[in-house]
Steps between C-alpha positions, in 0.01 A plus 500: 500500500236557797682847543395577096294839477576538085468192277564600136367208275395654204586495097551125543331172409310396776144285381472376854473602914431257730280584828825508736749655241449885767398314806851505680547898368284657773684850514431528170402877389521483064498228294530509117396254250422694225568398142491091561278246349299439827139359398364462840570564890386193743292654757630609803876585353554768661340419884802531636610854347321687747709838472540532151399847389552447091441227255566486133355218324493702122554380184459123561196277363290490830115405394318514834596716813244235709407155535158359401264465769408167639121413533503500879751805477316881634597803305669666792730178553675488199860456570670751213852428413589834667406402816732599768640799301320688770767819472500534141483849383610453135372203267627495132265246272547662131515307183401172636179321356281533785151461399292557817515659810247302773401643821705489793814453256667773725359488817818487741649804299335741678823771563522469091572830332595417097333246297605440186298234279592678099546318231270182617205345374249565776122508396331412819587680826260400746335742736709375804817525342658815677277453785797558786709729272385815709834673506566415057593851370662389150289205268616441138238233356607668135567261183216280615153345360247685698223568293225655719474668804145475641371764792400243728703175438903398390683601243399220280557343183255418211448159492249517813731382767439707795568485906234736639151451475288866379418802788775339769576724717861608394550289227755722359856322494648865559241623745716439775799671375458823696873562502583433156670801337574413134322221299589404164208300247690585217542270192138293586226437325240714709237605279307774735537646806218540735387726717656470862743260406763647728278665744705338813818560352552872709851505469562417175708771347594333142294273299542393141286272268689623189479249200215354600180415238302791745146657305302622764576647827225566791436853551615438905759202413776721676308566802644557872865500338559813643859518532565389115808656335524303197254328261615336244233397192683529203451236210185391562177586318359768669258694319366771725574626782206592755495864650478332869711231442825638689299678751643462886868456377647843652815364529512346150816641326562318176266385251604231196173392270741487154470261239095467570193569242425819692305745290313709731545653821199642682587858649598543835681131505834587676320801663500283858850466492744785695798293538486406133858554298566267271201371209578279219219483246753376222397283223087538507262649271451794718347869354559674751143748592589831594419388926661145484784654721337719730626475838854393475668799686759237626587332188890503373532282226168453237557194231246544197762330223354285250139580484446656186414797597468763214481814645558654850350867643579686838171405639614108481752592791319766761540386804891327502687771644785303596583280263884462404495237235230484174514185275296538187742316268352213270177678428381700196497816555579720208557881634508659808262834546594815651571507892386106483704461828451795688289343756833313620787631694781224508621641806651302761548532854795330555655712206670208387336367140241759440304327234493302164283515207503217245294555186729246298370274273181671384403633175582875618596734161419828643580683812285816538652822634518465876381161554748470777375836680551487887735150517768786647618113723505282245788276509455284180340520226501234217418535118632246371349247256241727352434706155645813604613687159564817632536653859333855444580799676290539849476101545689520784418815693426419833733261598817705544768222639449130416742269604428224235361597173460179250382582139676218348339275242281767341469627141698854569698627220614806563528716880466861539661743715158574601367130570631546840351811638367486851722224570809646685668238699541112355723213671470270197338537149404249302489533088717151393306305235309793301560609148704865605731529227615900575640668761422869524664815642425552876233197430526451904573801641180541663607212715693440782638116600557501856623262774541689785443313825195632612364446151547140488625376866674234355875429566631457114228675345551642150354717257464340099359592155450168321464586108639134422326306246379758308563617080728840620762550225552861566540700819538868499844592743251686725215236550638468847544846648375491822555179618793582755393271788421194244693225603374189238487531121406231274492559136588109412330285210369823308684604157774752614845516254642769630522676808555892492839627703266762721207247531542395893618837607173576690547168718783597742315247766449216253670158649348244295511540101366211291563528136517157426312192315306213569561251239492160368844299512587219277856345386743668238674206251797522319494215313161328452375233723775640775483760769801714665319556803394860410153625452348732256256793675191592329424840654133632569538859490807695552752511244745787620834403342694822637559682786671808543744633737341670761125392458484336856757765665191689632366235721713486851301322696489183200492206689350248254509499099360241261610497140469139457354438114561763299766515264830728642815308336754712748545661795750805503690657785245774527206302438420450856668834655329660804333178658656485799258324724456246218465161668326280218526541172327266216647514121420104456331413139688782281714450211834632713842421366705725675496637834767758520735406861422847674122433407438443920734721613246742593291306703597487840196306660501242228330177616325253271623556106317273249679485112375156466368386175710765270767423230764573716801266374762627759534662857745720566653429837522858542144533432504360912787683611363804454167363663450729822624323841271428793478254746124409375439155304492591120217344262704453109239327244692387223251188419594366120732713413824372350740701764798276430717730649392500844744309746468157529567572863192720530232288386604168710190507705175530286164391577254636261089528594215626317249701634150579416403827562172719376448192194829568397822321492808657593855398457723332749676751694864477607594643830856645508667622792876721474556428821509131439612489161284215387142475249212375751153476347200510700118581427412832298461826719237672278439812723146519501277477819147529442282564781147543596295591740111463411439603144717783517823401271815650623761533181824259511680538800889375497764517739834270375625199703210552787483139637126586649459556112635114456594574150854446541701165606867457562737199450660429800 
């Protein structure tokens, strides 16, 4: 064992260490204990463990770091029980109960680099503490009990205890941290911050004392941290915020004070601060005054949700040339004036997410013409969540191409050919849960869903119009002219019956058509007090009960059709004619009785078929015969159904899951494969892939039987 340079001790039950336990393991270089029961380490453990570089002594129930000092015992001669760790570079004390931290504690550590001391109960650190810890560039004391932190003297709790005495010269535990680069006081109970706290800390690039009980903050507490890049304040109680108070931080480039009590900032605040891109002012009180923002020619992304801010002008944002991303959801604002935004660009250099407005969640019920003026880069805009009753012509002039439009969860009842005008170009468009109930002629022809690559720059981009969750009963056969490049169309859970032969005639690039239900599912009885393992379907919307021959022959490039819910009792020969490039297709949830055996025949790129939960009393075997051939796995949901008729041979492996997805369940999912003859069930492939990048909402993406999807196991 004197050869040992790893010792791996940890997520055991060790209460105990005597002195000698390392001595013989000299060559150590890493030694784990973490997760044990340890309580306390004799001094002088580790004397012998002169070239270990890391130590890991988390997650046990250490109480003191140091021994007591004897009466005859000088400061400087305290023996700590890391003496002899004179190599250590990485030192790992979180969630322990450490109380105290006494001077000296790491004086042999002077090559340390990483302390980590979260999750503790330290209220005293004494001003000699990190005395030798000249090259410490990471220290976590987060998750502690420091209540104060005092300009001349320790960080120190409030019961009086205290190990400096008043005007010593350096008294500041962290004064001699000139190296340090990122220090985290999260999660104490600081109360204020005063001015030159960190004043020797000239390398400190990231500090945080978030969720702290923080009121006041000196008007030069951040002074001589000159190479700052993040300051984190956010959930403390922060009322206002002084015009000087981030003055000398030209390298500061993110900003958090959310979740304060800040209701005013003086002008010119941020106006010392070139680097700045990122400012967080979420969850305050703030109004903001027509110069609060002055001087932010750097800034990127501006956070101003939940403030209650009522109303908004073009003068509130002179000044923030390059911002890409606007967050004024959560507030109060009821409508937006002309050319409110035309101060902003939304442009981007790198080209690659050009911007995002999100004015969800507010009380907005009218859009004046041209509001949007001059956003010609905006990349997403969001709606949703608001009192919108009617989108009137001109509200969106200006923009031209969006990639994300959200107007979901509004009050609008009825669209307009003309409620689009000025907006050429969408990748997605929002309108599920509103009260639309009619369809018009050419009611989107002003609009054109793209996904080209340079629109998006996203690998499985697609364009989608989601109307689902809406009242529309009737839809006129030319509500969709125009759409040629739209590739997503969801009309499920509104109250369609019937679906018009020439309806989908427009979409010759549609691949994903959802026409289904969401719905509640409870058992069927035939006799009372039993069950026969069916289950009735109480639809929420659709009810279409017939579909003609021909309907879906139009759409080529089908890949994915959902007609789960409604209530079709058969499928004909013709019914499905033209798709195909089919791979999924969804009739769970109907009333069907008959499937005709040539039903399939047409669809050549079949994958995943789902007739569970029908009244289906028989398969025919030739219903699977004339099932197109390929050597790809084949997904056959049958779930409850009574299919007595299938081979016994063909259902001797079956392991059935259930999976949650989107709050609802699905049914089990059999997996048959031709080529081996045999019923294999495995987890649901629902071909959906949402993705997201920032607050821009790309529609569902699918590809079948991807395994970087994961969506899709196989028996072996």
């Amino acid at each position: 064992m004197e050869n040992c340079r790893f010792l791996d001790l940890q997520n055991n039950q060790i209460s105990k260490i005597e002195r000698s336990t390392f001595g013989s393991l000299r060559n150590l270089e890493k030694l784990l204990l973490e997760n044990n029961n340890i309580t306390q380490l004799p001094t002088g453990v580790f004397e012998n463990n002169t070239r270990c570089t890391s130590l890991d002594l988390s997650r046990n129930k250490l109480t003191a770091i140091a021994p007591a000092p004897r009466d005859f015992q000088p400061i400087n001669k305290r023996q700590s029980v890391f003496s002899g760790l004179r190599a250590l570079v990485n030192l790992e004390l979180q969630d322990n109960q450490i109380a105290e931290l006494l001077d000296n504690t790491f004086r042999e550590q002077i090559h340390l680099q990483t302390l980590d001391l979260n999750k503790n109960q330290i209220s005293l650190i004494e001003k000699d503490a990190f005395v030798a810890l000249s090259n410490l560039t990471d220290l976590d004391l987060s998750h502690n009990q420091i209540e104060f932190a005092f300009p001349d003297g320790s960080l120190e709790r409030k019961s009086g205890l205290c190990g400096f005495q008043s005007g010593l010269k350096n008294a500041n535990p962290l004064e001699e941290l000139r190296s340090l680069q990122k220090l985290d006081l999260s999660d104490n109970h600081i109360s204020r911050l005063e001015d030159c706290r960190f004043r020797n800390l000239t390398n400190l690039q990231k500090l945080s004392v978030k969720n702290n009980q923080i009121s006041s903050v000196g008007d030069v507490a951040f002074l001589g941290l000159g190479q700052l890049e993040t300051l984190d304040l956010s959930g403390n109680q922060i009322s206002r915020v002084s015009n000087v108070l981030f003055n000398g931080l030209k390298n500061l480039e993110e900003i958090d004070l959310s979740k304060n009590l800040v209701s005013v900032i003086i002008g010119n605040s941020f106006s010392q601060l070139p680097s700045l891109k990122k400012l967080d002012l979420g969850h305050n009180r703030i109004q903001i005054t027509d110069d609060a923002l002055t001087g932010l020619g750097s800034l990127l992304h501006l956070d101003l949700s939940h403030n209650g801010i009522a109303e908004i002008n073009a003068a509130m944002f002179v000044g923030l040339d390059n911002v890409q991303d606007l967050n004024l959801r959560h507030n109060s604002i009821s409508h937006l004036p002309t050319r409110v935004f035309s101060l902003l660009t939304f442009s981007s250099s790198s080209g690659y997410y050009p911007g995002s407005l999100d004015l969800s969640w507010n009380n907005i019920s009218y859009i004046e013409d041209r509001a949007f003026q001059g956003l010609n880069s905006l990349s997403s805009l969001d709606l949703s969540n608001n009192q919108i009753s009617q989108i009137h012509p001109g509200s969106f002039l200006g923009l031209h191409k969006v990639h994300y439009l959200h107007l979901s969860y509004n009050q609008i009842s009825q669209i307009d050919p003309s409620s689009f005008i000025g907006l050429d170009i969408v990748g997605y468009l929002g309108l599920n849960h509103n009260s639309i109930t009619h369809l018009r002629n050419n009611t989107f022809s002003h609009l054109t869903l793209s996904c080209s690559d340079s629109f998006w720059r996203l690998e499985e981009a697609c364009s989608e119009l989601d109307l689902s969750w809406n009242k529309i009963s009737h839809i006129e056969d030319g509500a969709f002219n125009g759409l040629i490049t739209l590739e997503e169309l969801d009309l499920s859970s509104n109250q369609i019956c019937e679906i018009h032969p020439q309806l989908f005639v427009p979409l010759s690039g549609l691949k994903v058509l959802k026409l289904g239900n969401y719905a509640i599912r409870h058992h069927r009885s035939t006799h009372p007090g039993q069950d026969d393992n069916t289950t009735n379907y109480t639809p929420k919307g659709n009810t279409i009960s017939n579909i003609e021959d021909g309907t879906f022959a139009d759409l080529k490039n089908l890949q994915g059709l959902w007609l789960q819910g409604n209530q079709l009792s058969t499928v004909g020969k013709e019914t499905f004619s033209g798709l195909k490039k089919l791979k999924a297709l969804d009739l769970s949830f109907n009333n069907l009785s008959e499937i005709q055996p040539d039903a399939f025949h047409y669809l050549d790129s079949l994958h995943s078929l789902n007739v569970g939960e029908n009244r289906l009393e028989t398969l025919d075997p030739s219903l699977i015969s004339h099932m197109p051939r390929h050597p790809q796995p084949f997904n056959l949901a049958m779930s409850s159904a009574p299919c007595s008729e299938v081979p016994a041979e063909q259902r001797r492996r079956q392991r059935c899951s259930r999976v949650q997805a989107e709050s609802r369940t699905y049914r089990e999912v059999c997996d048959y494969s031709q080529s081996r003859d045999a019923w294999d069930c495995c987890s649901l492939c629902w071909l959906k892939l949402e993705e997201k990048a920032r607050t821009i909402r790309f529609g569902f993406k699918w590809g079948l039987f991807k395994d970087k999807l994961g969506t899709v196991v196989y028996p072996k």
